[in-house]
C-alpha positions, -999 to 999 in steps of 0.1 A, spaced: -564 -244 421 -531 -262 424 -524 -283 393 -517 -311 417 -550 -317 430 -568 -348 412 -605 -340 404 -619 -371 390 -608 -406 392 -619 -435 359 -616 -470 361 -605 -477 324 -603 -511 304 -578 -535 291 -562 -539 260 -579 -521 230 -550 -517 207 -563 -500 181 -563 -528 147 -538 -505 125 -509 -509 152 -488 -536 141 -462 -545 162 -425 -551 160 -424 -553 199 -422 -591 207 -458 -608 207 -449 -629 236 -444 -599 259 -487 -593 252 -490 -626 253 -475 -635 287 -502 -612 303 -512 -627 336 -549 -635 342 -567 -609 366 -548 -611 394 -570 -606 430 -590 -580 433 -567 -562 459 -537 -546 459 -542 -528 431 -522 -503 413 -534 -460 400 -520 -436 377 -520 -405 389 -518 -383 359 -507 -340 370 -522 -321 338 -525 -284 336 -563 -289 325 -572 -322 330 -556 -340 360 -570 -373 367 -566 -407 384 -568 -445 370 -572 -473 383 -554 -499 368 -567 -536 368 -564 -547 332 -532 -564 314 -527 -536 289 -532 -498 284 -522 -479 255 -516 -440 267 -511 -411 246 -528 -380 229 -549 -399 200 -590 -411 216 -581 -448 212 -562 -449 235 -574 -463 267 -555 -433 289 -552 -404 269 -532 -369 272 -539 -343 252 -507 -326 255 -483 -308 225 -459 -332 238 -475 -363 241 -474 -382 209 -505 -400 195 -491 -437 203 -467 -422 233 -465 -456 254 -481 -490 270 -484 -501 306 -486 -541 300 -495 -561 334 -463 -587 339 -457 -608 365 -426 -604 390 -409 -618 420 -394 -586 431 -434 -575 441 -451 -591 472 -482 -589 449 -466 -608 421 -467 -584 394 -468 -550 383 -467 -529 352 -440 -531 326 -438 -491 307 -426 -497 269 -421 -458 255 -433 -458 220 -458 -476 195 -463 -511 190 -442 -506 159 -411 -502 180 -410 -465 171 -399 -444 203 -422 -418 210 -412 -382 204 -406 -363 236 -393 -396 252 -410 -417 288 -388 -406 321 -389 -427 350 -376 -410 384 -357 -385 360 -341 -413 338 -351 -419 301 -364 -453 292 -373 -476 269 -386 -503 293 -391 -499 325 -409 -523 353 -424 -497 374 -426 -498 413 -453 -482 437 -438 -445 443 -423 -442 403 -426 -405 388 -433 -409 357 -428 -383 330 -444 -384 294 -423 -355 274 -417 -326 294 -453 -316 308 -468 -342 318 -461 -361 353 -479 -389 365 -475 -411 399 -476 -448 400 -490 -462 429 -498 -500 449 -533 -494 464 -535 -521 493 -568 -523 509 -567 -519 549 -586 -544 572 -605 -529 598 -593 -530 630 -619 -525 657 -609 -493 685 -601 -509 711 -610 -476 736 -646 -480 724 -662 -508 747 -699 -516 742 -699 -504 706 -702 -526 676 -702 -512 640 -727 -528 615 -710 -536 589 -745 -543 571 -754 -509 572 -720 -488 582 -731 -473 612 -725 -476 649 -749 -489 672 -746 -493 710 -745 -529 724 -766 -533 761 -746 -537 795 -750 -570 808 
């Protein structure tokens, strides 16, 4: 099997940062967090592993990701490091959903991880991440960052007489009058 294809999707939580992470990164940037925006767009992770490939939803204001269990998205990888980076929910104007995901490489410390975060092939520290971003945790690991907009159904037109139920999801045949 292609390690391309993703076999399980997890909604996942908000910000558990784990109590012995102090931080040298500035509080206000966690403490700017937007409230939980609505409940569409919203935004997945799309992680390629070898052996565990997987997609996230993201709705919360924080994640921390790396290879140690506390984290909310972890990757056991060699080159992932425990505390390897945070997606933190920030607001923008740049975004017709009015905000996105800021990706901070490193700990809350301020240490950089490792292997380094790559965004479309450029290392970063900080980086406000845009639907289509390839994202790269050391050099294994690649992950997709996505907007997820829902689509309003549209009824088909070429279908006359023919209402769907939206009660049960099914189709049923309306009587000539």
């Amino acid at each position: 099997m292609p390690h391309d294809v993703f076999t399980s999707v997890t909604e996942i939580g908000g910000a558990n940062f784990p109590p012995d992470q102090d931080s040298d990164v500035p509080e206000d940037l966690f403490d700017r967090v937007p409230e939980q925006p609505l409940s569409y767009p919203e935004f997945t992770l799309s992680i390629c592993h070898p052996l565990r490939p997987c997609s996230y939803i993201l709705r919360g204001a924080a994640y921390a990701v790396g290879r140690d269990p506390s984290n909310a998205l972890q990757i056991v990888n060699r080159f992932v490091s425990r505390r390897h980076a945070y997606l933190v929910r920030v607001p923008t104007k740049s975004s017709r959903t009015g905000f996105t995901y800021c990706l901070i490489d490193g700990n809350r410390r301020g240490q950089s991880s490792t292997n380094g975060v790559f965004v479309n092939g450029t290392r970063v520290a900080t980086h406000y991440l845009k639907s289509g971003d390839v994202i790269y945790f050391g050099p294994e690991i690649r992950a997709y960052f996505f907007e997820v907009a829902r689509i309003p159904h549209v009824p088909n037109p070429f279908i006359s007489g023919i209402t769907e139920d939206p009660r049960r999801g099914s189709v049923r045949a309306e009587p000539d009058s």
